[in-house]
N, C-alpha and C positions, 0 to 999 in steps of 0.2 A: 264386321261391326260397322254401323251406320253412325259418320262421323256428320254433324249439325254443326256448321257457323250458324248463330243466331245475331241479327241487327234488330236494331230499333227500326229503319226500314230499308227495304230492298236496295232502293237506290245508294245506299251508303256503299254496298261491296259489289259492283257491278264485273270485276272481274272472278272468272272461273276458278276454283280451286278444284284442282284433281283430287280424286278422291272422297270430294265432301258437297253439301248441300246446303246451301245457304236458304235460312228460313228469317221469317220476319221474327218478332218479341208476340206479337200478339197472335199469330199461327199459333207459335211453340205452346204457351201458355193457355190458350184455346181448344186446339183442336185434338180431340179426343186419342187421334191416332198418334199422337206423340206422348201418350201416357200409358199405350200398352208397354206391357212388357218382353221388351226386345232388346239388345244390347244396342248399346251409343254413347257418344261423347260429345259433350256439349262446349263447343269455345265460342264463350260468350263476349260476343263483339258490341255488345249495349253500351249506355251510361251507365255507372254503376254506382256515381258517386251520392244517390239518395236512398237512405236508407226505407226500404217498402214500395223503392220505385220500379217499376217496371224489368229493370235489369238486373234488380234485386233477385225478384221471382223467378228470374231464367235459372240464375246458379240455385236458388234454393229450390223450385221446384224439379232441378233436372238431380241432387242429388238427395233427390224423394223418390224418384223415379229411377234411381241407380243408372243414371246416365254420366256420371262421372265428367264433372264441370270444370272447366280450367274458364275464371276463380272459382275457389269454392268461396263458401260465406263467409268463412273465415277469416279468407283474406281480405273480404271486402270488408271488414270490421277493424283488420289491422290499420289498412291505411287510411281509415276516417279516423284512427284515435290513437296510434302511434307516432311515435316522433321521429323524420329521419334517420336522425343520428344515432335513436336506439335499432331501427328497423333493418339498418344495415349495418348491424357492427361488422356483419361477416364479409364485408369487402375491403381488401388490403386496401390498405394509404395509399403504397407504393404503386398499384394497380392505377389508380387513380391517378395519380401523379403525371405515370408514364401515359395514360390514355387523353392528358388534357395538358401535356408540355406544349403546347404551340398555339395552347389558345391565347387571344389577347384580351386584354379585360381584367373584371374579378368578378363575372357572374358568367354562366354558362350553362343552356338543357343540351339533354340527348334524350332523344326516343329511341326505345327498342320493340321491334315488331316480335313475338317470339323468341326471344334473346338474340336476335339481328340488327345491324343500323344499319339505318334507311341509306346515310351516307356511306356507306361502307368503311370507316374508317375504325370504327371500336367496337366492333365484335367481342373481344375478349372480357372487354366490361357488363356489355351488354345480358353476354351469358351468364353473368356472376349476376349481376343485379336481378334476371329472370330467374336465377335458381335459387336467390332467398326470396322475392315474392313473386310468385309465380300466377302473374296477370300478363294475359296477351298482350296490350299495346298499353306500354309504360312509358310516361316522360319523368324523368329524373333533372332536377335542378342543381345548380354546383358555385358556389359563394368563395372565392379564393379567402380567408382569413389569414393574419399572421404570414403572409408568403406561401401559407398550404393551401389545397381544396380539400373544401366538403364537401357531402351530401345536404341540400337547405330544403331541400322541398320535395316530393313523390306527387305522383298522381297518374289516375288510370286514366287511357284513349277510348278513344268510341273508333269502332267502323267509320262514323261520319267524320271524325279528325283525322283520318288521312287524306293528304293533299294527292293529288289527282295523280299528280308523277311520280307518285310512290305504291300506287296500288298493284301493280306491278313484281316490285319485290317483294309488297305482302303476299302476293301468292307465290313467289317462292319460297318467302320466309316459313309459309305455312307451310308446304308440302314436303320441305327438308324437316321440320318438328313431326308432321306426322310420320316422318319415316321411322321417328323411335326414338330422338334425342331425349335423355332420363333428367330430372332434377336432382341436385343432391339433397340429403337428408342432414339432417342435425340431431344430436342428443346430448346427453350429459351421465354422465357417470358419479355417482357418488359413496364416499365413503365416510363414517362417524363412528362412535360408541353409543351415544342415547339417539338413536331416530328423532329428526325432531319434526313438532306437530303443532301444527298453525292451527287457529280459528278467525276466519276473517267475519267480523260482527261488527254492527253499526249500534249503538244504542240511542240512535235517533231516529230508525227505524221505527215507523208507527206500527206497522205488521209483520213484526220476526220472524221466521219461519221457525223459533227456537227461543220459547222462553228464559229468562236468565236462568232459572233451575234448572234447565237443561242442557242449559251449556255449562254451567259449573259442573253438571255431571261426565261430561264429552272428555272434559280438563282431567277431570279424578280419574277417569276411569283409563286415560292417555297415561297417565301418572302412572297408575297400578299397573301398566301392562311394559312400564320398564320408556315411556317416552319423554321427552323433555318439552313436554307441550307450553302452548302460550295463547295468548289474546291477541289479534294483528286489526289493526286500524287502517279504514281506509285509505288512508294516505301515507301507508308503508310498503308500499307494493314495490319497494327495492330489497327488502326483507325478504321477497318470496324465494329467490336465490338459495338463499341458505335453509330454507326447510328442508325436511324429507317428504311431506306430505301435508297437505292444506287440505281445512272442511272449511268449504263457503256457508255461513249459516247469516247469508243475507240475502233481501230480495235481487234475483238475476232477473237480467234482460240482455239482449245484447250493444246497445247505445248506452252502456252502464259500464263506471268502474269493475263492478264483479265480473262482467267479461272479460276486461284487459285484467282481471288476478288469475283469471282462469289460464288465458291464453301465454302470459309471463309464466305461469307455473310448468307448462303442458310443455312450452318451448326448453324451459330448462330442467327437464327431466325428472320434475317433483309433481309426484303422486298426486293427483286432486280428485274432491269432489264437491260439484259439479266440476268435470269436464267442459271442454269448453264445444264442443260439438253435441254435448248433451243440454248444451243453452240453447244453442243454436235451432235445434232440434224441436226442443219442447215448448219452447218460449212461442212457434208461431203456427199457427191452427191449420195456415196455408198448406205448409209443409205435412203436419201431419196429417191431414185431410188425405193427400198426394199418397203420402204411406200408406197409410190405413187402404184406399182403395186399388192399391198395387198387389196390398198381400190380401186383400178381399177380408179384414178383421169389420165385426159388425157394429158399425153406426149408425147412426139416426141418420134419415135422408136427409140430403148435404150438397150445397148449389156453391160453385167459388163464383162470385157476385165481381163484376166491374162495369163500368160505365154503361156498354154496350149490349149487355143483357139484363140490364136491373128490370125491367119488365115484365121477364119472367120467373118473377121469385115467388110473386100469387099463383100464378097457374100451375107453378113445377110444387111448392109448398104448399099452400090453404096460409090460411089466417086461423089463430095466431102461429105466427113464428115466430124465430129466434135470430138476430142478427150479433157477429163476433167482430171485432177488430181482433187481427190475427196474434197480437201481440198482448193482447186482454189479459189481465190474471187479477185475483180476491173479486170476483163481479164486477170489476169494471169491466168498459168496454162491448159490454152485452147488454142489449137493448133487445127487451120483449114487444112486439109488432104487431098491433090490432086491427089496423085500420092502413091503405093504399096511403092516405098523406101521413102519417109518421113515417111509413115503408123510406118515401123519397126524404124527407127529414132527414132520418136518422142516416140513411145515404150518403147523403151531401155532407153530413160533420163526418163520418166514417171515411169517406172517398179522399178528406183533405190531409185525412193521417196515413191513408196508405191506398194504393191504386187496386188491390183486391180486400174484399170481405167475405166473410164466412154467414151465409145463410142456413139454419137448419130445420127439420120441424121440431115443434115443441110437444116436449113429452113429460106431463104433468106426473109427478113421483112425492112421496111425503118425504122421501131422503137420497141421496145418493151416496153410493157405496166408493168407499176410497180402498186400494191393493195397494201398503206399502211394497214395493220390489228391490230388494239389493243384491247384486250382485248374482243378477239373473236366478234369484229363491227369491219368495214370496216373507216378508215380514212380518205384517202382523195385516189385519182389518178394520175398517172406522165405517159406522154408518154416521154422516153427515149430515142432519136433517135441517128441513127448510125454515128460515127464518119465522117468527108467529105472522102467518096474515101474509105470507108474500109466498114469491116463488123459487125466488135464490134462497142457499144458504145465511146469505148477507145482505140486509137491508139497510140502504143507507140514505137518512134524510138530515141535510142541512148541519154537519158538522157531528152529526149521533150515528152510532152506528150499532145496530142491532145482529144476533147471529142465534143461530138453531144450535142445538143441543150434537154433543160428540159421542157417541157410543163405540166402545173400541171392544173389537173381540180376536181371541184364536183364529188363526189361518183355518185351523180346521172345523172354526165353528160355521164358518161361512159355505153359505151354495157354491158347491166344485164349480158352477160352469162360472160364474162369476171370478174367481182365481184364477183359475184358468186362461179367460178370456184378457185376463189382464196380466199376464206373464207373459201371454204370447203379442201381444203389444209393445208392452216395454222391452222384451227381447230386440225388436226391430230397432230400436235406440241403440242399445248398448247395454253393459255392464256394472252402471252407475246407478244412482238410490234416485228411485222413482215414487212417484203419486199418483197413480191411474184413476180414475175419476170413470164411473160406470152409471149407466140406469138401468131397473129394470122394470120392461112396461110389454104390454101386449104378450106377455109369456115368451119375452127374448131379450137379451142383454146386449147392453149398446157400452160400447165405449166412447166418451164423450172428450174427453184428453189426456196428456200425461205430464205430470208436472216433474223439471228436474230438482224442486229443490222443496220437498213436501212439509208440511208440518211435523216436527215432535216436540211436544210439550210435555215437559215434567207436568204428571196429573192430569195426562189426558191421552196422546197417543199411548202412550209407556207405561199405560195401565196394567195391561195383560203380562207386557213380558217384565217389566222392571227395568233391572239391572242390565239383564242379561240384551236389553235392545241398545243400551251402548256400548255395554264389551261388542256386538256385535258388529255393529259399525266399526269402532274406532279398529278391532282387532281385523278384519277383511285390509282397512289399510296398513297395519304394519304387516300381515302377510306380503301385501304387492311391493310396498317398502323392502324388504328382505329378499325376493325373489328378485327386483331388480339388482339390487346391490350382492345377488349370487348367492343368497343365502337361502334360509329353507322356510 
């Protein structure tokens, strides 16, 4: 298996590691030959701390590309919006204590290369701290309070933050990890009599993914099936703990509280949906773009756009196109492209939110087909049709917002290749309740994205099946509920 240190640039790791190959950020991200499909492992030695920055796209497009990232995005999500002290409950006091008796002061970092110090003095720390967040080059900050220490602050290293006389041990630090050193894991065990069942809901949300009628039906239908369900507000997410199972029926992203309810639920062993790797995932175009062209699933021609190629979005596309910020969802973020100076326009405001963009061609349709997907079965069908007069679903001028018509039918009323085509998509995700978002043009079906956290509206998706589309849901999680707590 072909092991990749990735830097932001060469010069940052000019020492050799056996076994591995050191690639730049814009190589990796670039060049074609590191998006076949070949086995690899990506340790990513970037800056990581901008969310859509450069070092971002390493871990997210290398675990697109089943290159198996040390971070994953995951993590890099923990530590922009985690708090020490929650981040590391899993390190003894004592450990700490013993590791930082002879310091003088009341504030104190340690970096760990690989779960290594640089100074050789606290390896055993170092280890524990790299096995609950599992970032290459970590400095960890330490505040004596009361006569004790803590943990006061995290943050991840770049390649280029090692000083010169430590690069050195980073290559031994590395070569002893790749020899096999494992992380531990965490879970949680739980036991009750009523399962209980979260809905995490904002009712300040301008665009729910779940009208009130349909969340009171989620609640009834939790009720009926024997659980002790509830309503959970954004700023209860020390509640997640005690659930069995959480339904997010708020808009996710991942620089969002519904990520850290995710990521809180997932860590402590309570059932969710959305998953938080199923945010992760669907939330950016990047990533799925990476997908989609690994398992060869058909979309619309597809340019990943950054600085140094914007050039050729005319010549590889035509006019008009479609340009995405990768993070885009309800129409935003998608700008239709007529003309060479909107192209760099629209560029320059896209470029400042994130270092890649999603260019596609445009493929004129009177609607777009939606594949609800749960629990890798096909749920029900929606044709989504375009706004009057525009080309989105959703037309939005100056505080109005206008939307096309919902037509929801039977799995089985709909064209097989289009179900089809959108099971074997959202399989690539996982096993969580998907929105796959289709066209169909030129006598071929494109898949266009997949959303983790789709619409059901009492009175509009849950036309077709009724009732039976929230027994369906809420019941898939108290089975997983039950199976994990040993039951049947």
């Amino acid at each position: 298996m072909n092991v990749l240190f990735v830097v932001n640039q060469l010069r940052d790791c000019t020492t050799e590691i056996p076994g591995a190959t050191v690639v730049s950020a814009r190589e990796y991200l670039t060049d074609a030959a590191y998006g076949e499909s070949q086995p690899a492992r990506v340790i990513n030695l970037c800056r990581t701390d901008r969310y859509q920055g450069r070092g971002y796209y390493v871990s997210l497009l290398a675990e697109a590309q089943g290159h198996h990232p040390l971070p994953e995005v995951k993590t890099l999500g923990d530590l922009q919006a985690a708090q020490p002290d929650t981040l590391f409950t899993g390190v003894p006091a004592d450990l700490i204590e013993r590791a930082l008796a002879g310091v003088k002061g009341d504030t104190h970092t340690l970096d760990s290369y690989l779960g290594r110090d640089p100074l050789r003095r606290n390896d055993a720390l170092c280890q524990r701290l790299f096995g609950i967040v599992r970032v290459p080059l970590l400095r960890a900050s330490f505040a004596r309070e009361g006569g004790r220490w803590k943990i006061s602050g995290v943050q991840s290293l770049s390649a280029g933050d090692i000083p010169v006389e430590h690069r050195a041990f980073f290559a031994e630090a590395a070569a002893d990890y790749l020899a096999g050193r494992k992380a531990p894991r965490c879970g949680r065990d739980t036991t009750g009599d009523r399962p209980r069942f979260g809905i995490l809901y904002n009712e300040d949300e301008p665009e729910p993914p779940s009208n009130r009628a349909a969340l009171d039906k989620f609640i009834e239908t939790a009720r009926a099936l024997g659980m002790a369900a509830q309503f959970i507000r954004r700023d209860e997410i020390e509640r997640v703990s005690s659930l069995d199972a959480l339904f997010i029926r708020d808009t996710t992203n991942v620089n969002h509280y519904t990520y850290q309810f995710a990521r809180r639920a997932a860590t402590d062993g309570v059932i969710v949906i959305d998953d938080p790797e199923s945010i992760l995932r669907c939330t950016n175009k990047v990533y799925l773009n990476a997908l989609f062209s690994r398992h060869r699933v058909p979309v619309p021609r597809t340019m990943m756009v950054h600085r140094e190629n914007a050039a050729q979005v005319i010549p590889s596309l035509s006019l008009p196109c479609i340009l995405k910020l990768p993070d885009g969802a309800f129409s935003l973020g998608v700008a239709k492209i007529e003309s060479e100076e909107s192209l760099f326009e629209c560029l320059d405001e896209f470029f400042a939110k994130s270092d890649m963009v999603i260019a596609q061609e445009w493929l004129p349709t009177d609607f777009d087909w939606r594949v609800a997907i749960y629990d890798r079965r096909p749920l029900f069908v929606c044709k989504y049709f375009m706004a009057p007069g525009h080309w989105q679903v959703v037309k939005r001028e100056k505080g109005r917002k206008f939307e096309g018509t919902t037509s929801t039918m039977a799995v089985g009323e709909a064209p097989e290749i289009v179900v089809k085509t959108a099971l074997r998509a959202a399989n690539l995700i996982g096993d969580g309740l998907y929105g796959v978002d289709l066209k169909q043009a030129n006598n071929q079906c494109y898949v266009m994205e997949i959303n983790d956290n789709p619409n059901i509206d009492a009175g509009n998706e849950d036309s077709v099946l009724g009732d039976a589309l929230y027994r369906e849901i809420v019941g898939v999680m108290l089975r997983r509920v039950n199976a994990r707590n040993g039951g049947h």
